[in-house]
VOGU-3710 file (C-alpha; in Angstrom, 3 decimals, decimal comma):
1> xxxxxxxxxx> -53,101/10,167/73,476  -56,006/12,909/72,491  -56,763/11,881/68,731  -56,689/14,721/65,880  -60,111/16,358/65,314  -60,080/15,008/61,973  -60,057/11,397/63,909  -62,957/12,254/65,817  -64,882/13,112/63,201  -64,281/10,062/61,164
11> xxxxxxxxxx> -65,132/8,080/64,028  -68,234/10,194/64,090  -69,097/8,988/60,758  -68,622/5,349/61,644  -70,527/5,340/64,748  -73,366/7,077/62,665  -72,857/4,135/60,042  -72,964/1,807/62,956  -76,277/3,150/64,468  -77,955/3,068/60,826
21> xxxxxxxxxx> -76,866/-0,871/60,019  -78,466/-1,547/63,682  -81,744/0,050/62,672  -81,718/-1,854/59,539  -81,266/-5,192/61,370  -83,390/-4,652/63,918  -86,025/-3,561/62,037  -85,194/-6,458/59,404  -88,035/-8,832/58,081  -89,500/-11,270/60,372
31> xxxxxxxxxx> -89,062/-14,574/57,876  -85,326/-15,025/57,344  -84,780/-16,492/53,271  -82,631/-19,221/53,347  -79,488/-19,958/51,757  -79,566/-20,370/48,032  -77,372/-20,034/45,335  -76,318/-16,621/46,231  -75,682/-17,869/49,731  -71,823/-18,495/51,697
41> xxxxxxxxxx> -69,160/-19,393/50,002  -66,562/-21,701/52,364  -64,745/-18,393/54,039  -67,541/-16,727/54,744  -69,635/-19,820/55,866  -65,662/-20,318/58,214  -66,685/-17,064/58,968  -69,919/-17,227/59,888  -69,508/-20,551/62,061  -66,612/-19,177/63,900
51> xxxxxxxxxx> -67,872/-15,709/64,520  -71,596/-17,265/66,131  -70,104/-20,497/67,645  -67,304/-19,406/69,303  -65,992/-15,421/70,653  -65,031/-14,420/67,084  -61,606/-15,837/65,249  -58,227/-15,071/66,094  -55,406/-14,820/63,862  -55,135/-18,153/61,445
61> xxxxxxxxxx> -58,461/-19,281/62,675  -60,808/-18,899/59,342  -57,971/-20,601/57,166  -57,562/-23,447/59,682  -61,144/-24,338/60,261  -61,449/-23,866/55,949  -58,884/-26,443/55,933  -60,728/-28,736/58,150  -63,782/-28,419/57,010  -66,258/-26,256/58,719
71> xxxxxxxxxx> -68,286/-29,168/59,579  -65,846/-31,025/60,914  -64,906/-28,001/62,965  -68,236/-27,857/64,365  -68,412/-31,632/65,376  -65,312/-31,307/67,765  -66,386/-27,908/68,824  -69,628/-29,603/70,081  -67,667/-32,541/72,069  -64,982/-29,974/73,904
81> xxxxxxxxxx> -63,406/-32,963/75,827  -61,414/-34,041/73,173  -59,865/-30,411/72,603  -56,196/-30,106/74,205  -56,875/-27,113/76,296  -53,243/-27,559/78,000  -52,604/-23,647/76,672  -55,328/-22,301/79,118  -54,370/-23,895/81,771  -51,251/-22,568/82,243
91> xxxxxxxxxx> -52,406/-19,447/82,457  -55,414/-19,892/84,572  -52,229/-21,763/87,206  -51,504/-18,843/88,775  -54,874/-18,000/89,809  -55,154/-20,388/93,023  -59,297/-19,519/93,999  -59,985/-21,025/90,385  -59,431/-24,683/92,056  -60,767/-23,698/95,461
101> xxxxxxxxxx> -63,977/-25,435/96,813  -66,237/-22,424/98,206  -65,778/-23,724/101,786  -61,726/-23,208/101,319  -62,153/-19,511/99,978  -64,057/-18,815/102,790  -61,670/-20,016/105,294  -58,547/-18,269/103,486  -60,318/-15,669/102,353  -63,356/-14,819/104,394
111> xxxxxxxxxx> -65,856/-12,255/104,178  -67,613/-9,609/106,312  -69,595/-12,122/107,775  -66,577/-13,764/109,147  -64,544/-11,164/110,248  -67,273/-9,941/112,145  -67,891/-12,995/113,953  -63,894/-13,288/115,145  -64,001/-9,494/116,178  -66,991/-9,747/118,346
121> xxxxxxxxxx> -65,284/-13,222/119,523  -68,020/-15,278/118,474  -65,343/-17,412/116,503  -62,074/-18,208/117,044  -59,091/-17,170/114,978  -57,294/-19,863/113,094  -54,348/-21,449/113,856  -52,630/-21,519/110,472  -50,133/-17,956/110,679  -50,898/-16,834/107,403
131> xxxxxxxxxx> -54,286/-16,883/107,745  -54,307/-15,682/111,125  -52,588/-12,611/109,620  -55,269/-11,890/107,056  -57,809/-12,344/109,922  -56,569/-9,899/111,750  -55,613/-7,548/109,290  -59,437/-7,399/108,570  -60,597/-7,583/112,347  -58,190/-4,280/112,793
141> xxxxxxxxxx> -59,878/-2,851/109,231  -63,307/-3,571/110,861  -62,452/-2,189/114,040  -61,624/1,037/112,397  -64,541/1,376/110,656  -66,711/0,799/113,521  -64,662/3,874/115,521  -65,231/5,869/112,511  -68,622/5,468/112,607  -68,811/5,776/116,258
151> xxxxxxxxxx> -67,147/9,288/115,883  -69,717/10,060/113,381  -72,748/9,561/115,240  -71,437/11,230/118,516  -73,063/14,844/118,892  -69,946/16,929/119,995  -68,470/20,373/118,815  -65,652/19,147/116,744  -68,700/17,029/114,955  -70,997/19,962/114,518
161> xxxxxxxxxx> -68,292/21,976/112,791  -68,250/21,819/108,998  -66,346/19,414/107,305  -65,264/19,032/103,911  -67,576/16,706/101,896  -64,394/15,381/100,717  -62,627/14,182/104,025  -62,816/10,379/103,059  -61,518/10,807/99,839  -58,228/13,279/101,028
171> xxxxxxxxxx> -58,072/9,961/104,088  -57,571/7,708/101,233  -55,464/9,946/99,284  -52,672/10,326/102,251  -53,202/6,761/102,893  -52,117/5,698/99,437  -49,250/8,245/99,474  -48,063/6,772/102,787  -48,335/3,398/101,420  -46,419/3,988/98,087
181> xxxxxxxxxx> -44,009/5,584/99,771  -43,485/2,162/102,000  -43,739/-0,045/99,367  -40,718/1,941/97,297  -39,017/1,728/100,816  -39,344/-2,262/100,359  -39,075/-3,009/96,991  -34,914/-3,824/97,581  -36,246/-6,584/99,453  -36,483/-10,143/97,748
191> xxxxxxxxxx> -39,649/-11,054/97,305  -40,413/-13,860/99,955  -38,861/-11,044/101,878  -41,478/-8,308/101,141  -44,100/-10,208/102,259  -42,321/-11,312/105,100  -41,813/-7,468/105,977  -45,844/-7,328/106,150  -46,737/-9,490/108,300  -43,977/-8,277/110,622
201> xxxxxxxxxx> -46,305/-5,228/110,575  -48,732/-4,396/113,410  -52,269/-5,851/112,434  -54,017/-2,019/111,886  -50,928/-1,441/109,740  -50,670/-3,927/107,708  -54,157/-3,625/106,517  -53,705/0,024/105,605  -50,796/-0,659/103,345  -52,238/-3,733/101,520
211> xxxxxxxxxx> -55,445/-1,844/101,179  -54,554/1,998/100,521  -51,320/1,309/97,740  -52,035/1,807/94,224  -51,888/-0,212/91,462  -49,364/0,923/89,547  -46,861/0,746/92,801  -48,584/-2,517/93,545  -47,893/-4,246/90,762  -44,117/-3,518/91,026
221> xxxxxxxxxx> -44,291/-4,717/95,161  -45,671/-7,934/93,773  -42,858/-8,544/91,068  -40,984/-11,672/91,674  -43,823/-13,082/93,965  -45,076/-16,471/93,309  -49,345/-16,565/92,986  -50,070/-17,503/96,370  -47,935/-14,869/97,915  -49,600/-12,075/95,574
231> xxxxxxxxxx> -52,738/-13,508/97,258  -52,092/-13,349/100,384  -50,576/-9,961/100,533  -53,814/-8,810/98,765  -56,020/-10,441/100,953  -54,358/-8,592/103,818  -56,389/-5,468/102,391  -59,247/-7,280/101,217  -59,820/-10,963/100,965  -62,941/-10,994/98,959
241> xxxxxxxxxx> -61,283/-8,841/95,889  -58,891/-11,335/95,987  -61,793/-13,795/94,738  -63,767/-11,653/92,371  -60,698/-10,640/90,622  -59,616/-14,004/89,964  -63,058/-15,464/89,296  -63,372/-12,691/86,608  -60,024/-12,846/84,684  -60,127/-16,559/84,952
251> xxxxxxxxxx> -63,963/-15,938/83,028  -62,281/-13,130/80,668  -58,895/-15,343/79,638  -61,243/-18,609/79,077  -63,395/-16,736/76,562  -60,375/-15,266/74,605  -57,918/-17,820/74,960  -59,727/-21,341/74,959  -60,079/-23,580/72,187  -63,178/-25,221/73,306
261> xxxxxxxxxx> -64,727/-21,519/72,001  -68,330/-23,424/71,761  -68,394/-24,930/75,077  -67,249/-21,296/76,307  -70,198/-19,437/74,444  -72,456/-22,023/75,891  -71,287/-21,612/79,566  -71,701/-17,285/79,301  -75,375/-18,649/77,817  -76,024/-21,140/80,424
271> xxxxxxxxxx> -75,004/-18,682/83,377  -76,871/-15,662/81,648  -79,944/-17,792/81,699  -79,167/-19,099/84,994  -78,294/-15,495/86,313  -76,410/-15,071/89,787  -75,353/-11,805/90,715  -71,771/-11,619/91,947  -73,149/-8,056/94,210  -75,615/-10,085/96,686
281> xxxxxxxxxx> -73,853/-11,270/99,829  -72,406/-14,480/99,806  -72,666/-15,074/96,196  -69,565/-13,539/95,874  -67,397/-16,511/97,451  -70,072/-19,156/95,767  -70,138/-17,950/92,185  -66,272/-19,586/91,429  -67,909/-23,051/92,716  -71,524/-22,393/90,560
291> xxxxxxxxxx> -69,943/-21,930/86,925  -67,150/-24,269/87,387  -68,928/-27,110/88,728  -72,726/-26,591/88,024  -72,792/-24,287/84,678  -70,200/-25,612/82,463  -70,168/-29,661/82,963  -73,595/-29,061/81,845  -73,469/-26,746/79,077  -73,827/-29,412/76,482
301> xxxxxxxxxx> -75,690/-31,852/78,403  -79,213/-32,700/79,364  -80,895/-29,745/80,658  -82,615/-31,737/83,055  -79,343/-32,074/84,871  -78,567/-28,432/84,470  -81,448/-27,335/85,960  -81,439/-30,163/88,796  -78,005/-29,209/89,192  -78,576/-25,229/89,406
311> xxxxxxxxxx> -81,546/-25,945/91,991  -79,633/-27,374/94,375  -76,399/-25,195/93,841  -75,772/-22,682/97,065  -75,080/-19,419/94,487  -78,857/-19,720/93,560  -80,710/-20,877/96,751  -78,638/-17,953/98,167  -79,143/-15,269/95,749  -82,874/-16,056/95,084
321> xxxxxxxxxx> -83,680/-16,627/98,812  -84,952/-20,626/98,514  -82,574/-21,464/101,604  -84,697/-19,383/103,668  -88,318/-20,554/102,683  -89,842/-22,626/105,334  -93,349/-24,332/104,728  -95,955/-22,721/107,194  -97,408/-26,182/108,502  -93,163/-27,710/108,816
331> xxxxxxxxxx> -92,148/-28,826/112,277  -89,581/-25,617/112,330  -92,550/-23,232/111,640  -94,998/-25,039/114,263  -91,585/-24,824/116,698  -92,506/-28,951/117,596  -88,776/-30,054/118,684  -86,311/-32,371/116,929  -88,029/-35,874/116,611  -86,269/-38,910/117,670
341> xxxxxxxxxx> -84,909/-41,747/115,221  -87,830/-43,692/114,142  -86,466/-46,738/114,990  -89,741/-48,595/114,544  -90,675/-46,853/111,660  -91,065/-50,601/110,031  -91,730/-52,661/112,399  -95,116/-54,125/111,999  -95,131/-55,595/115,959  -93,697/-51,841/117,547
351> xxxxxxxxxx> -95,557/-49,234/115,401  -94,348/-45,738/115,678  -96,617/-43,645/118,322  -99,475/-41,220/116,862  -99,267/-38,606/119,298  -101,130/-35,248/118,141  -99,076/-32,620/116,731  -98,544/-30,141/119,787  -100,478/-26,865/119,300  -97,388/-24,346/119,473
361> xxxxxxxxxx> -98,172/-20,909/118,540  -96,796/-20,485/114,800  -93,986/-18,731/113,676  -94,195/-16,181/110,722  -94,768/-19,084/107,574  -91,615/-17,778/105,654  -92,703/-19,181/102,296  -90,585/-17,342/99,864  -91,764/-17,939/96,040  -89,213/-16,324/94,382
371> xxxxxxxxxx> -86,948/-18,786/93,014  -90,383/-20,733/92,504  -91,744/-18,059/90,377  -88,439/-17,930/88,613  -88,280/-21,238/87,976  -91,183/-21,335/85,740  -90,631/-18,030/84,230  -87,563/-17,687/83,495  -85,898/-20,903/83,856  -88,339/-23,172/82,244
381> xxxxxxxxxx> -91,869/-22,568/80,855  -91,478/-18,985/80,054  -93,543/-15,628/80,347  -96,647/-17,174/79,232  -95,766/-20,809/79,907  -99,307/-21,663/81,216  -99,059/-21,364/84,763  -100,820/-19,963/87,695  -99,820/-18,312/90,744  -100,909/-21,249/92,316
391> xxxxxxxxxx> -97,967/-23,352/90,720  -95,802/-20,491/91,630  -96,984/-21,268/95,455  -97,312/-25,053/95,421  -93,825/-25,388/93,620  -92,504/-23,048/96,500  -93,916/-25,322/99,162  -92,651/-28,060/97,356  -89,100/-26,857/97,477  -89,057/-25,615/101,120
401> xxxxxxxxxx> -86,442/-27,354/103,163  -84,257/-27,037/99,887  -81,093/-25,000/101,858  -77,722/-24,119/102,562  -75,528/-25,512/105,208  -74,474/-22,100/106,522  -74,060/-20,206/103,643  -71,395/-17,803/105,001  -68,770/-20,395/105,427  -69,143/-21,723/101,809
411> xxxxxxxxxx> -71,575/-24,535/102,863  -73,289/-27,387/100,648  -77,005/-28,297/99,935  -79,126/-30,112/102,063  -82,347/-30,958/102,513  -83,843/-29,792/105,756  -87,103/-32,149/106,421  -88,269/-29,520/109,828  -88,372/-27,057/107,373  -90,301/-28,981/104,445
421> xxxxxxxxxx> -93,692/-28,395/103,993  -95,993/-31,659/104,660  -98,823/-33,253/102,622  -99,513/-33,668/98,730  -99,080/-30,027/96,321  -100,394/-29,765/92,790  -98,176/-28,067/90,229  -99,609/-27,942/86,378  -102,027/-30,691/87,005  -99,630/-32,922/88,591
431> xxxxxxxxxx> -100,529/-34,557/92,125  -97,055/-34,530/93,672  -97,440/-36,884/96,895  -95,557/-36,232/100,023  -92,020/-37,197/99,569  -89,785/-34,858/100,847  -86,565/-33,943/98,795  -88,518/-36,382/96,103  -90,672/-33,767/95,480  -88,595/-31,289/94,133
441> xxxxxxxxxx> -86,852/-33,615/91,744  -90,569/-34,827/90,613  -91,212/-31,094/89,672  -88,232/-30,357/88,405  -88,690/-33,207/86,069  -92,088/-31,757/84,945  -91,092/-28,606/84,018  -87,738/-29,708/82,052  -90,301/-31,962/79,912  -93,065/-29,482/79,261
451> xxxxxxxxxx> -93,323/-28,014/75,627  -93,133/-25,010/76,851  -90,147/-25,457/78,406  -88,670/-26,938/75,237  -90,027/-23,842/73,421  -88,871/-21,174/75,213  -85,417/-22,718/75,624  -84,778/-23,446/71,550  -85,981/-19,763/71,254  -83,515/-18,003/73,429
461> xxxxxxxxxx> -81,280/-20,335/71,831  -82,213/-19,480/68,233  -81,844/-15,672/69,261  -78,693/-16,501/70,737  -77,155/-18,194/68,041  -79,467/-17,151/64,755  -81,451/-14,015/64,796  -82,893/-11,358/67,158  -86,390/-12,768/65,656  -85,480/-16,489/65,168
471> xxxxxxxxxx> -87,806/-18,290/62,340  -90,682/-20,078/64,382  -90,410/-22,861/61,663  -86,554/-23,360/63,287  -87,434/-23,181/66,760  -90,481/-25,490/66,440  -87,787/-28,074/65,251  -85,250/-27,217/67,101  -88,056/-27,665/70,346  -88,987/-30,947/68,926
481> xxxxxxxxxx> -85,587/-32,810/69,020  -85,459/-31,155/72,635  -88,541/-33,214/73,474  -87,627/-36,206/71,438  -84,281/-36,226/72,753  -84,885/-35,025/76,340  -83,446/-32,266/76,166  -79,992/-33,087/74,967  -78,579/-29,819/74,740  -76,329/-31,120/71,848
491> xxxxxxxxxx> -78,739/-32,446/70,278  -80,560/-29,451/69,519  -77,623/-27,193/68,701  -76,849/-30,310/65,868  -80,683/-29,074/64,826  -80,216/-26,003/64,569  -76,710/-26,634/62,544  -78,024/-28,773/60,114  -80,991/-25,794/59,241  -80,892/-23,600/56,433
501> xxxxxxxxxx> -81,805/-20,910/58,780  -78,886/-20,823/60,293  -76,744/-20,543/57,083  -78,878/-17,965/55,648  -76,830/-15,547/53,851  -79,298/-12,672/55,100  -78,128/-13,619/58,542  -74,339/-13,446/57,987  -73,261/-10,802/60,122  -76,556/-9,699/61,317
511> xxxxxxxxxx> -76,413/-10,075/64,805  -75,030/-7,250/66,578  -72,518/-8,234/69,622  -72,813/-7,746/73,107  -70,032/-5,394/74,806  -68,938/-8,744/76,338  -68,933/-10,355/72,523  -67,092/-7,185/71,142  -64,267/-6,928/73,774  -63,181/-10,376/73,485
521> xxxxxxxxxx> -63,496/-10,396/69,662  -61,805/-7,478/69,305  -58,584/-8,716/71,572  -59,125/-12,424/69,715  -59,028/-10,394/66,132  -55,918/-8,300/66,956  -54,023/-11,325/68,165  -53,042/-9,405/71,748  -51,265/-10,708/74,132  -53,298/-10,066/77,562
531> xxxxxxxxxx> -50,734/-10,272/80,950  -53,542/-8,269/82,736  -57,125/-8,767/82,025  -58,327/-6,054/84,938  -58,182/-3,116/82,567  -60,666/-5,211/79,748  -63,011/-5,645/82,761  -63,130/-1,953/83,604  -64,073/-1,219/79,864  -66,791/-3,839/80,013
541> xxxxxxxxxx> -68,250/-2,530/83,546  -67,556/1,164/81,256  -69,800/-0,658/78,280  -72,886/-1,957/80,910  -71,925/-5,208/80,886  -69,660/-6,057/83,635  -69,271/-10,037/84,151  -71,687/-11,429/86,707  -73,028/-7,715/87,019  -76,486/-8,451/86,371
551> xxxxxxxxxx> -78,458/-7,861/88,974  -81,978/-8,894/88,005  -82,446/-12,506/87,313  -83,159/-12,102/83,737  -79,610/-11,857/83,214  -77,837/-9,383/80,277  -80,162/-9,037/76,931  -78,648/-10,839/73,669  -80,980/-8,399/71,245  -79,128/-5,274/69,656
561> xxxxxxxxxx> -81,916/-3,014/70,751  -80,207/-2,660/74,088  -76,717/-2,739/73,510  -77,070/0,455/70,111  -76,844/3,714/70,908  -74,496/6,720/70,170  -72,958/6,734/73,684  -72,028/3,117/73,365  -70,618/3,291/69,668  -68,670/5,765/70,766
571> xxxxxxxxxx> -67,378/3,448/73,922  -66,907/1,133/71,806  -64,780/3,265/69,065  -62,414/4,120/71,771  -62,010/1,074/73,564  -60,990/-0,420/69,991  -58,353/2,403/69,032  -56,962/1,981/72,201  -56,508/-1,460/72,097  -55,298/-1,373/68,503
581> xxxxxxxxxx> -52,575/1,813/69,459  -51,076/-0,102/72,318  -52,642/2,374/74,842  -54,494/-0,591/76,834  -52,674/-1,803/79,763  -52,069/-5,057/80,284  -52,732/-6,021/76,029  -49,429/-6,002/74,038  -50,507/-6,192/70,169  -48,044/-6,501/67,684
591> xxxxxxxxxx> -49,027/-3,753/64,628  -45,808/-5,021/62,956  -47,449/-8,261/63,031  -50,403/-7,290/61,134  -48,495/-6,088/58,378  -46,705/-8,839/58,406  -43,606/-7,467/59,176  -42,816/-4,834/56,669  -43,292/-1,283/57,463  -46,088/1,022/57,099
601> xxxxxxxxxx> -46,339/3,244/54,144  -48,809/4,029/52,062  -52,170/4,419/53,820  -54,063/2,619/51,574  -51,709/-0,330/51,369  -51,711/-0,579/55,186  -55,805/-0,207/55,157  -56,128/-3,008/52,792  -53,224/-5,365/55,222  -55,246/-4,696/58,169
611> xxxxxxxxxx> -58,894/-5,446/56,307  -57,424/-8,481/55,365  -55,554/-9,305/58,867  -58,624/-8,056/61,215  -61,503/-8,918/59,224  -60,203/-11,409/57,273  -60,765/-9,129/53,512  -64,479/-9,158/54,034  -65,596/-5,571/54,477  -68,168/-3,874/52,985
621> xxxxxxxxxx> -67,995/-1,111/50,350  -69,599/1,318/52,602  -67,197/0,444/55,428  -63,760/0,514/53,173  -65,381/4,152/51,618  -65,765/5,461/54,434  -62,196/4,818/55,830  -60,245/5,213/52,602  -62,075/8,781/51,315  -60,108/10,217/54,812
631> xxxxxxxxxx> -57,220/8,601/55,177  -55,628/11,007/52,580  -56,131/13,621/55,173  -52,731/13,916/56,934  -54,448/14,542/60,458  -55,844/10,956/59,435  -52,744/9,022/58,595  -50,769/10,891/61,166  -48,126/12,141/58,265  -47,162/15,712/59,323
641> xxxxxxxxxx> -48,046/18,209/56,655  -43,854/19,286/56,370  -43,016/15,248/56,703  -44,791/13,158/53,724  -42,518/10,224/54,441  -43,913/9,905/58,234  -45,669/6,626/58,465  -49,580/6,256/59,136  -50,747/5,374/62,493  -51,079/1,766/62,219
651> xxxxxxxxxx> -52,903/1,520/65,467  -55,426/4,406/64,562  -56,790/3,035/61,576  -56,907/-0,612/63,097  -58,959/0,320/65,520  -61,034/2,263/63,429  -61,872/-1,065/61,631  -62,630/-2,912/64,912  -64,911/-0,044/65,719  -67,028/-0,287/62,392
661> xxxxxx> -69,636/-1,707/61,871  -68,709/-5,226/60,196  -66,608/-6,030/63,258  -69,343/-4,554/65,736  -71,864/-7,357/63,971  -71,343/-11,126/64,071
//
């Protein structure tokens, strides 16, 4: 739908009003005021709590926590366990990789790696006839590529000649015509039966259909299928989309559909600070098992254990290279052999031998201080956490031998002691005697204790939940129940609750959201009804913020400076009218709904419904001028200039109010 000029202008308008309200709070005072007798009243304090503690309210949600209490809300948002997320689960069922350990997606759906390996025979196929299928599906997709490339590199006459620059893209374009024309050819089939007819498909062609059909005809293929044979039929094209997908609706329909919203907020915290990026290798088939089992049991925990249990996870010795580091002085650098069971290692009467270490010639060292360096900068003591490069070095020898049991089958720590590096290290003062694994865990423990730690942790937290420039009186207390408490992750939030600061009326909607903030809110708000969460991804990877899309390790920003600009207002304005108009595939709304019921006539009356419905009545004068001064213009309310009685465009002017600025800030 191409809006009316008249639209565009307005939206203009409110992306300009949007751009000068970010200014003013980023460039707001440093010392927050606190709350005084001009300060919340209960909705907006509802309000407040639900839009910073959870992925903004849905429909019903500030009336039902008002009718709780707000404090009691917050006490059973901050022990999740005891919410009945039964809702959720049923529609994360469906999506089998959810449940999968990281060794099972690799075996049913493996990656390059793998495929590789089978083609060049260098591992077998296995025996199971659906996997076998997908195997060789890929082997025949791999074997194509390599003859393309082949072809490519091969100095002959047809290769000198000119080609299009677009050749690969017309390939694909026949490709998927071919294959839509198949699946239409199929689709009288029962379902079982469809996918049946695939796999009675040669290997090369099997692949090509999976891989080349659109989505559109896809989707209607797949109709009737149960969730493991969509799966399978995808992974036929490509196993490893199969995964990501999954992994990232699962992620999208947790933060818009849960009702443990704070333990939610806290996991997208915990993994932003904890950054693995989905791009890098392997990661991609680890990342399901990293923020299922390693970033969200510990969300509200000790973050000792959290950072114990992100050391150790595969995703992050993967992505930041720690399962390669080798000490330069370890029996695996020196090349000295496996050593025999020390059978007498305690044996007073049959002491072990003290032969000298044989003088091999050394390998390269293969120290690697880059999950050592982001340990202590970005995990832990912070920027200017008072460290050396030294630490950086001794906590990298101290973690060497920290590795992956063949990380491209899905495979588990271990400790590798041929690859440790021996003798004592000294990290922050600390002797740290020869131990082994011991050693790692005696650092780790350090660095969760240090004040440093605890301050740069309350302060990301503070920005997180707060203020772009959280009150250093708050995060000094907030870092002292982290020490005194160590480091109950709870604990502190319960801090930070309890402060004035964080019910400061100059705060309430102050913080401007992320893209990832604004989508969900904005589907949470309009109460839609999301069968297909793929199109809300593509608008967030649109917005710069696509989930697990951060490739650097410092993760996504939470400040507004990054996410403010024209371009993005104006993303944002259309994502939200589109949305709000029904125009978003795969998110039904229900305008009606918002009206409750009755239909639309007078503009006004259905801008006041919707004020009430999507921002629960509080919207500021500014905001409400702004909309109301043009909604008498008929290219506005959609009324044709001949037809008076035509309704308004319900949809238009909703998402005009997700798009302002009072929904854009939390």
């Amino acid at each position: 739908m191409r809006l009316p000029r008249a639209t565009v202008s307005l939206i203009a308008s409110l992306c300009l009003l949007s751009v000068v309200s970010s200014v003013q709070i980023v460039h707001a005072r440093k010392k927050i005021k606190t709350a005084t007798a001009r300060g919340m009243d209960e909705q907006k304090r509802a309000l407040h709590a639900l839009n910073r503690l959870s992925f903004g309210p849905r429909p019903g949600d500030v009336q039902r926590v008002m009718a709780m209490g707000v404090e009691n809300w917050i006490a059973e948002q901050l022990h999740p366990e005891k919410i009945d997320d039964s809702a959720l689960q049923a529609r994360l069922e469906p999506m089998r990789t959810l449940r999968m350990s990281s060794q099972e997606l690799m075996k049913d759906f493996p990656s390059p790696q793998m495929i590789r390996a089978v083609a060049e025979h260098r591992q077998s196929e296995p025996s199971d006839s659906m996997r076998r299928a997908i195997y060789q599906a890929q082997v025949a997709g791999y074997d194509q590529r390599q003859d393309l490339k082949q072809e490519s590199s091969e100095p002959s006459a047809a290769n000198a000649s000119a080609k299009p620059a677009n050749d690969k893209a017309a390939r694909r374009q026949e490709n998927r015509l071919y294959a839509d024309v198949e699946a239409a050819q199929l689709e009288d089939l029962a379902p079982h039966e469809r996918l049946q007819a695939v796999l009675k498909m040669a290997p090369e062609e099997a692949f090509e259909f999976s891989s080349s059909v659109s989505p559109k005809v896809r989707a209607e293929f797949e109709d009737g299928m149960t969730p493991e044979e969509r799966e399978n039929f995808e992974a036929i094209g490509n196993p490893r989309r199969v995964v990501a997908e999954e992994m990232l609706e699962g992620r999208l329909l947790r933060d818009i559909y849960s009702q443990r919203q704070l333990l939610e907020v806290m996991t997208d915290f915990w993994f932003n600070h904890f950054n693995v990026f989905i791009g890098k290798g392997a990661d991609r088939n680890l990342l399901t098992s990293y923020e299922r089992d390693v970033i969200q049991p510990h969300a509200l925990g000790k973050f000792e254990d959290l950072l114990v249990a992100t050391a150790r996870s595969p995703a992050m010795l993967f992505y930041l290279d720690n399962w390669l580091s080798v000490g330069p002085d370890s029996d695996f650098a020196l090349g000295v052999p496996n050593r025999p069971p020390k059978l007498f290692a305690r044996s007073r009467r049959f002491p072990p031998p003290t032969h000298p270490r044989p003088q091999a010639k050394k390998r390269p060292n293969g120290l690697n201080e880059n999950y050592g360096r982001e340990l202590m900068e970005l995990h832990t003591l912070g920027v200017n956490g008072g460290y050396t490069q030294r630490d950086v070095t001794e906590v990298a020898r101290v973690l060497t031998g920290w590795t992956i049991r063949d990380p491209r089958k899905g495979g588990d720590f271990f400790f590798d002691e041929r690859k440790h590096e021996p003798g004592d290290k000294y990290v922050l003062g600390h002797r740290i005697k020869a131990g082994g694994e011991s050693e790692g865990l005696q650092v780790l423990h350090i660095l969760a204790h240090q004040p440093s730690t605890a301050h740069f942790i309350c302060t990301k937290l503070a920005v997180r939940f707060v203020s772009d420039n959280p009150p250093p009186a708050l995060v000094d207390r907030m870092a002292q129940t982290f020490l005194k408490k160590n480091g109950d992750i709870r604990e502190v939030l319960r801090t930070m609750l309890a402060s004035p600061e964080f019910w400061a009326a100059d705060d309430y909607r102050a913080k401007v959201k992320t893209p990832l903030e604004f989508v969900v809110s904005a589907v949470r708000a309009s109460g839609a009804e999301v069968s297909d969460a793929l199109p809300l991804l593509r608008r967030l990877q649109a917005m710069g913020m696509p989930l697990y899309g951060a490739q650097p390790p410092t993760g996504y920003s939470m400040t507004a400076d990054t996410w403010m600009n024209s371009s993005a207002l104006l993303d944002r304005m259309n994502f939200a009218i589109a949305l709000a108009s029904g125009r978003l595939r795969g998110a039904e709304v229900d305008s009606m709904g918002w009206l409750g019921g009755a239909p639309p006539a007078d503009p006004q009356h259905v801008l006041a419904a919707l004020e009430n419905d999507l921002l629960d009545g509080d919207v500021s004068k500014q905001t409400h001028d702004t909309i109301a001064a043009r909604l008498q213009d008929p290219k506005i309310s959609q009324r044709k200039l001949d037809d008076p009685a035509r309704a308004p465009d319900v949809g238009v002017i909703a998402g005009l109010l997700l798009g302002s600025p009072d929904f854009q800030r939390r």
